[in-house]
C-alpha positions in Angstrom: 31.7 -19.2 -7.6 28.1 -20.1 -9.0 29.0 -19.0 -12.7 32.2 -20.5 -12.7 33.0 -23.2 -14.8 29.8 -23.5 -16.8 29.3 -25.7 -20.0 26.9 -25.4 -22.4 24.6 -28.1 -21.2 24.4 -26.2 -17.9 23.3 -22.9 -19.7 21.3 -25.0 -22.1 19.3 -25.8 -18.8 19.4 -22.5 -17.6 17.6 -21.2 -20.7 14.9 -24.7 -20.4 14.1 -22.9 -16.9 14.0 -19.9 -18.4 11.6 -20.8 -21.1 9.5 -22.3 -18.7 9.2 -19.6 -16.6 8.7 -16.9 -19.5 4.8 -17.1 -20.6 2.8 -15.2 -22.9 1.2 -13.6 -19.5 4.3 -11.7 -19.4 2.9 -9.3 -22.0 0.6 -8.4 -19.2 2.7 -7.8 -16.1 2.6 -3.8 -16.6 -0.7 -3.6 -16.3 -0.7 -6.0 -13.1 1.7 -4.4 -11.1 3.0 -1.4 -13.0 -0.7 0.5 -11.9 1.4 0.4 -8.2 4.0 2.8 -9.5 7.5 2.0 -10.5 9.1 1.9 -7.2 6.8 -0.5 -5.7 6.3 -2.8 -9.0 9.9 -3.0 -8.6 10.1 -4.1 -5.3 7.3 -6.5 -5.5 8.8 -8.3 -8.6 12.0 -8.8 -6.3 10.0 -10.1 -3.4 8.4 -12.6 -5.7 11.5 -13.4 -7.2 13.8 -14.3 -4.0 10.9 -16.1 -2.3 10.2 -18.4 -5.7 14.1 -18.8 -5.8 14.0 -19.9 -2.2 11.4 -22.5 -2.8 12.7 -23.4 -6.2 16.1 -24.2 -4.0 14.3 -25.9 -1.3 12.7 -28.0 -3.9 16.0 -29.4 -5.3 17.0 -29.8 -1.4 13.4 -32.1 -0.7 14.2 -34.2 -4.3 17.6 -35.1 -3.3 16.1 -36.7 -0.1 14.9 -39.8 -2.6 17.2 -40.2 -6.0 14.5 -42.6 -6.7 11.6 -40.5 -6.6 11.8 -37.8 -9.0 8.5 -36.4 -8.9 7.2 -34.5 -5.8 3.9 -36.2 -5.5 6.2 -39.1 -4.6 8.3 -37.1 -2.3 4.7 -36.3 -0.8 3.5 -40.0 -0.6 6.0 -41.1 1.2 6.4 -38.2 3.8 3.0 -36.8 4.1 0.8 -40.3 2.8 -1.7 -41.0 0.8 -4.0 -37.3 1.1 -0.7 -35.9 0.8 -0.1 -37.6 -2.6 -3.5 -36.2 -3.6 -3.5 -33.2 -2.9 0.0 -33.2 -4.8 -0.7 -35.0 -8.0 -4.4 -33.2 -8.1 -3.0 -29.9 -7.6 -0.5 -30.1 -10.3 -2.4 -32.0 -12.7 -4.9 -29.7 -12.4 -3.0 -26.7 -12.7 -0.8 -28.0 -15.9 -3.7 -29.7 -17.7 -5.7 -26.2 -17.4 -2.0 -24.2 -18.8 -1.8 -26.5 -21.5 -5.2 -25.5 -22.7 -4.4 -22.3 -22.5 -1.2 -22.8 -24.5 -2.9 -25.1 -27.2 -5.6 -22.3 -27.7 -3.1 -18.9 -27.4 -0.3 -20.5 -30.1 -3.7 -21.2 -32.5 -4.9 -18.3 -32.5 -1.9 -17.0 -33.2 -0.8 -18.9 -35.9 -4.4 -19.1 -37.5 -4.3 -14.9 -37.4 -1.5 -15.5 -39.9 -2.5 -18.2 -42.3 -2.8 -17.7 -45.9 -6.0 -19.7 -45.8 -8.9 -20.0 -43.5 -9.4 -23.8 -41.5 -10.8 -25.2 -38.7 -9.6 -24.0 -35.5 -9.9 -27.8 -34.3 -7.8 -29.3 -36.7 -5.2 -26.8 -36.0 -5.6 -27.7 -32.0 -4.7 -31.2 -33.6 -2.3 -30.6 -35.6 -0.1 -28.3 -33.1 -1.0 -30.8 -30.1 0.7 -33.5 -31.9 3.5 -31.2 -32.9 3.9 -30.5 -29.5 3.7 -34.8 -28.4 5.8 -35.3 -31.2 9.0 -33.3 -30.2 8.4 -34.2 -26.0 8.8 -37.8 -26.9 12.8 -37.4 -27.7 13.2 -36.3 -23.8 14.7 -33.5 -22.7 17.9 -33.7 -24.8 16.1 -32.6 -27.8 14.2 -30.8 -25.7 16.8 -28.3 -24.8 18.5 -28.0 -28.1 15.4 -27.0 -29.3 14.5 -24.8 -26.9 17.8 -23.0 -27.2 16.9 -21.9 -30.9 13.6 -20.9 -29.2 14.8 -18.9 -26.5 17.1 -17.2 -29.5 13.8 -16.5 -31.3 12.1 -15.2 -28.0 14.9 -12.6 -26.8 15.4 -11.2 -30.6 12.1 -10.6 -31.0 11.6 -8.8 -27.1 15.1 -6.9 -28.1 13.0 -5.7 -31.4 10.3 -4.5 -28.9 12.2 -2.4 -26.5 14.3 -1.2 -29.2 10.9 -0.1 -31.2 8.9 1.3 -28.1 12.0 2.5 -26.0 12.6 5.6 -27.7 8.9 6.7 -26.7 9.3 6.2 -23.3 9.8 9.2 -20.9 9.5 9.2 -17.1 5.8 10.8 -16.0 4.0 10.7 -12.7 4.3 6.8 -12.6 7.2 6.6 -10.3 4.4 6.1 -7.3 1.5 5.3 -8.9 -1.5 4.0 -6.2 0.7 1.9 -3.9 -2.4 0.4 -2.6 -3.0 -1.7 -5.8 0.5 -3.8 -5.2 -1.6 -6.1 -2.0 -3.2 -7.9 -5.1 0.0 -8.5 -7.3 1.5 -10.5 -4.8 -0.1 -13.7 -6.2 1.1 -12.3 -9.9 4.6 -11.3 -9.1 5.4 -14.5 -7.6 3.9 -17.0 -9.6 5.9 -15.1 -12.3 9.0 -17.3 -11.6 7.1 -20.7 -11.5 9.7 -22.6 -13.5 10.0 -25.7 -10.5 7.5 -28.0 -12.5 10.8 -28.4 -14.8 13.4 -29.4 -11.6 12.3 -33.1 -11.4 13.3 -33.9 -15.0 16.6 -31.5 -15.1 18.4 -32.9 -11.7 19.1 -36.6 -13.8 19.6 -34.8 -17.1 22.1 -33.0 -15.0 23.1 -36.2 -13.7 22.7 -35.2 -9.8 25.6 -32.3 -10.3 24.7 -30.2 -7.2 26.6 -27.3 -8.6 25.5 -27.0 -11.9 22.4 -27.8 -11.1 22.3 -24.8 -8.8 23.9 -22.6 -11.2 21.0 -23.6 -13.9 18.7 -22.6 -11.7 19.7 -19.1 -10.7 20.3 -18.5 -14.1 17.2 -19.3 -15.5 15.6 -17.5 -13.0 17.3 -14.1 -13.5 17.0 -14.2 -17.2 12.8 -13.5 -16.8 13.3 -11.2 -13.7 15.1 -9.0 -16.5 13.1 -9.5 -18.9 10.0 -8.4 -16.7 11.6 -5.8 -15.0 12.3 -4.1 -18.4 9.3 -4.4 -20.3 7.3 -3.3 -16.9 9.7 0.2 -17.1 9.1 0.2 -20.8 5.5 0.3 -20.8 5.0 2.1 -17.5 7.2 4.9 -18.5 5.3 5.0 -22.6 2.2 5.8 -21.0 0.4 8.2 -18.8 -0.7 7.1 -15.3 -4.2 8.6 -15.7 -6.9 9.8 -18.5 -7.7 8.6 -21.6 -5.6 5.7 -22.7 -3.5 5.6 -19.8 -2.0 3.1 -17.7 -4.9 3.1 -15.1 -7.6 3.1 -18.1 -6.4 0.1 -20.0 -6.0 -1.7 -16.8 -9.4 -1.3 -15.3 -10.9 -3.1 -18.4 -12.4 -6.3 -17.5 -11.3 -7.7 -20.7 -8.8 -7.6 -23.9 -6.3 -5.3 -22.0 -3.2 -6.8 -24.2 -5.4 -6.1 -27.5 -6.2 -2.2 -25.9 -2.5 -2.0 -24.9 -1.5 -2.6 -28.5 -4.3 -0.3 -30.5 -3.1 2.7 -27.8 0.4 2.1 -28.7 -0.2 1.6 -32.3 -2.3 4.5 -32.7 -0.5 6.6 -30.7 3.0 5.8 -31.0 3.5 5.1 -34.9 5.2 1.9 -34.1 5.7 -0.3 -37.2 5.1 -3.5 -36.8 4.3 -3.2 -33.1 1.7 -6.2 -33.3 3.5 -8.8 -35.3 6.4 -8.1 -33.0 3.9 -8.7 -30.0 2.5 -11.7 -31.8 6.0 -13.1 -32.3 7.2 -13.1 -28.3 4.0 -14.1 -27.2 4.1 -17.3 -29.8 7.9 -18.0 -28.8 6.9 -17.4 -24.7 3.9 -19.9 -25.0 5.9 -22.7 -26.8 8.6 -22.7 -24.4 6.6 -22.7 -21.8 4.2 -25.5 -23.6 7.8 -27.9 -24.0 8.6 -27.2 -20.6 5.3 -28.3 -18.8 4.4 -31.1 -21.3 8.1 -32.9 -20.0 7.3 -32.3 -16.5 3.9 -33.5 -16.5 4.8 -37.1 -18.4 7.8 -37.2 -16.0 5.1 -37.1 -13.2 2.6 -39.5 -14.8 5.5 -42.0 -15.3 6.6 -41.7 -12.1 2.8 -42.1 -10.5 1.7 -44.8 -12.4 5.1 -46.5 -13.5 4.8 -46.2 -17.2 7.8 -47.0 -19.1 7.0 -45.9 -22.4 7.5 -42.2 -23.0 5.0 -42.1 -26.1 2.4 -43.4 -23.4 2.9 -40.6 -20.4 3.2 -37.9 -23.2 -0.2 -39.2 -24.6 -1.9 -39.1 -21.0 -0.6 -35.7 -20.9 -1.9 -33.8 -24.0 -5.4 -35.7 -24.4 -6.5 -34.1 -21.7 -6.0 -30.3 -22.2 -6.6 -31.0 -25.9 -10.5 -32.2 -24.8 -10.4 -28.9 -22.7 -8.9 -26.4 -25.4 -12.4 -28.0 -27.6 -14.6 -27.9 -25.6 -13.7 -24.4 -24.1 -15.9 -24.7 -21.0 -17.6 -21.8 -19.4 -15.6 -20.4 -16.6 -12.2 -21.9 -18.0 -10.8 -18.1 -17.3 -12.2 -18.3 -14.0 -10.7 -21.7 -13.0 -7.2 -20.6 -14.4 -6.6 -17.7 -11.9 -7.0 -20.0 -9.1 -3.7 -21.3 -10.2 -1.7 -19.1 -8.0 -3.8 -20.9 -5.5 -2.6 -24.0 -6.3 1.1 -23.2 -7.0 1.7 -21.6 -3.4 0.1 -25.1 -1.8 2.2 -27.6 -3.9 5.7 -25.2 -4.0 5.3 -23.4 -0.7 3.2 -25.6 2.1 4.1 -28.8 1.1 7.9 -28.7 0.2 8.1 -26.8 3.5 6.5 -29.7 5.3 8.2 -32.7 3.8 11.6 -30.8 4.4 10.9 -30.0 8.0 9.9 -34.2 8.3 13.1 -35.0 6.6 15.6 -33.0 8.7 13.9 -32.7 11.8 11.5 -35.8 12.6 14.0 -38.3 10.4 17.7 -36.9 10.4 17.6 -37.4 6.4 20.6 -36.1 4.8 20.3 -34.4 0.8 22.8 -33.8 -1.6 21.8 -29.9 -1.0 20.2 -28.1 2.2 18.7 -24.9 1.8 20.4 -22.7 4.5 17.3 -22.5 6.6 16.4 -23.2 9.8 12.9 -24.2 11.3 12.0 -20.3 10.9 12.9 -20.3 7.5 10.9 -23.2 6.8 7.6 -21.5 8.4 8.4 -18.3 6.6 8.0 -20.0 3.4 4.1 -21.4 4.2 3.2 -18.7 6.2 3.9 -16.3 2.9 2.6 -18.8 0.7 -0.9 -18.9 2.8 -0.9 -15.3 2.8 -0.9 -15.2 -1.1 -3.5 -17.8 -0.6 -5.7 -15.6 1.2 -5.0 -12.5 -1.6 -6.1 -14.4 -4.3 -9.1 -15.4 -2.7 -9.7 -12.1 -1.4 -9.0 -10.4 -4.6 -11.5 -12.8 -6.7 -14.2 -11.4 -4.2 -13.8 -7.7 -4.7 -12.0 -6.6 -1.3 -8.8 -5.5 -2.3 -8.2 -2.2 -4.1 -7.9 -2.4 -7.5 -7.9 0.0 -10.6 
């Protein structure tokens, strides 16, 4: 059995994966997919979920290929060469640096909303930047003890939601919804689970235990799917699918839809303390998240470039998106909803590719297979190209949308 047996260093990682997967962008998922009715929301959010747990699994099957390369940009120079460690190591770096940003500027401007005295948002970048180096440069042991107490935090404060909006809830006319709409959540549903950035550094925390390792996995994957699945009912059954500050209205805005969401709530509902409850998740979603990325990108770096000191790859990895949470460049919204973009190319094409290398081309043997055949292995580009072409699609206008 999966669960059997577990220890609380196994569900400690389970909740690290969790947190990692969990964002602030959850807050948002309603308006994404729940506009496609519940029935279809619902089945979309399990399509994204088994195909991210299939790649997640294939990606623990590609690292133990190499025990000595725990980093897939070097599982990708070695099996796809040097434009395969680009593309890689660009893709993710890239991808991360911009989420960090995001994550440096979201927890600010939270915690500045709530200050007893008025600074400079800059300072406060610096000063929750080097909060945030500070606590990565203990590794992931203290890592995942802290994040335990986090992930404590973040599920009292989403049971406080649903227990204060769940009373207001009543099934409508959102059961179908537009159907039409779900083409474009594909991207959203799926990228959803993205907690692999986190694998490299858990398998020797885990110390190359296949089984709990395995069992940390599907754990911390089905803790968001739950969490997502109920707040997308809870919010998709509190308001009406059409007219004035419904479902459909809020989600055609072209901006501040969370901030609309909560006024029309507020305002309508009576809920006490429906913002600083929304404040508080969103804080607790981006930190975990924040911890989680920040380990797995100065794992990476030490791997590329062979740097021993931890304080060093940690330092590489928040100067960066701390120059980019500053400077707030034009078009840094933009650039961040290509991520899906990037995610299906460096968990979907190329794990597929080095695994089909591995087994087929080289007869390499890993301490896990993923129960796929060649089939299986083209399934999991082919979808991850078609999400390619939705985002891509989507950005220009010619997919329905609300």
């Amino acid at each position: 059995m999966l669960f059997k047996n577990m220890n609380t260093k196994t569900v400690g990682t389970g909740l690290l994966i969790a947190g990692t997967a969990i964002g602030a962008g959850m807050l948002s998922l309603p308006l994404s997919v729940g506009v496609g009715g519940l029935i279809g929301a619902s089945f979309v959010m399990l399509l994204g979920f088994f195909y991210m747990l299939s790649t997640f699994f294939l990606l623990l099957e590609i690292l133990c290929y190499q025990e000595d390369t725990m980093s897939l940009s070097g599982l990708s120079k070695q099996y796809l060469g040097f434009w395969g460690e680009v593309i890689s190591t660009g893709g993710f770096l890239c991808l991360l640096y911009l989420a960090s940003a995001a994550y440096i500027n979201g927890a600010t401007d939270l915690i500045g909303a709530y200050l007893p005295f008025t600074t400079d948002i800059s300072n406060l970048q610096m000063a929750f930047t080097l909060m945030i180096g500070l606590i990565c440069s203990y590794g992931v042991r203290w890592i995942e003890l802290l994040n335990r107490l986090l992930m404590i935090l973040l599920i009292t404060s989403f049971i406080c939601l649903v227990y204060s909006i769940a009373p207001h809830a009543s099934i409508g006319d959102n059961l179908i919804g537009e159907p039409s709409f779900l083409i474009r959540t594909a991207p959203i549903a799926a990228f959803s689970f993205t907690s692999h950035i986190i694998l490299p550094s858990i398998i020797p925390y885990l110390k190359h235990h296949v089984q709990n390792i395995k069992t940390a996995m599907v754990l911390g994957s089905l803790i968001p799917l739950t969490f997502y699945i109920i707040w997308i009912f809870l919010i998709v059954l509190l308001l009406p699918f059409n007219g004035e500050n419904s479902l459909m209205s809020i989600a055609g805005l072209k901006s501040g839809q969370l901030s609309a969401l909560s006024n029309v709530i507020e305002t309508n509902y009576h809920i006490p303390s429906l913002r600083l409850l929304n404040d508080c998740f969103a804080f607790f979603a981006i930190i975990t998240s924040f911890l989680g990325v920040t380990i797995s990108v100065s794992d990476t770096i030490s791997d590329t470039l062979n740097i021993t000191h931890r304080s060093v790859s940690i330092f590489l990895t928040l100067l960066p998106p701390f120059i980019i949470a500053l400077l707030k460049p034009a078009g840094f919204t933009s650039i961040l909803n290509y991520g899906g973009i990037f995610i299906a190319v460096i968990y979907g094409i190329l794990p597929a590719r080095i695994a089909w290398i591995a087994r087929y081309h080289l007869n390499q043997k890993s301490l896990y297979t993923l129960p796929t055949g060649k089939i299986g292995l083209l399934l999991m580009a082919v979808f991850a190209i078609l999400i390619i072409l939705i985002v891509l699609l989507n950005d220009q206008g010619w997919l329905p949308h609300p």
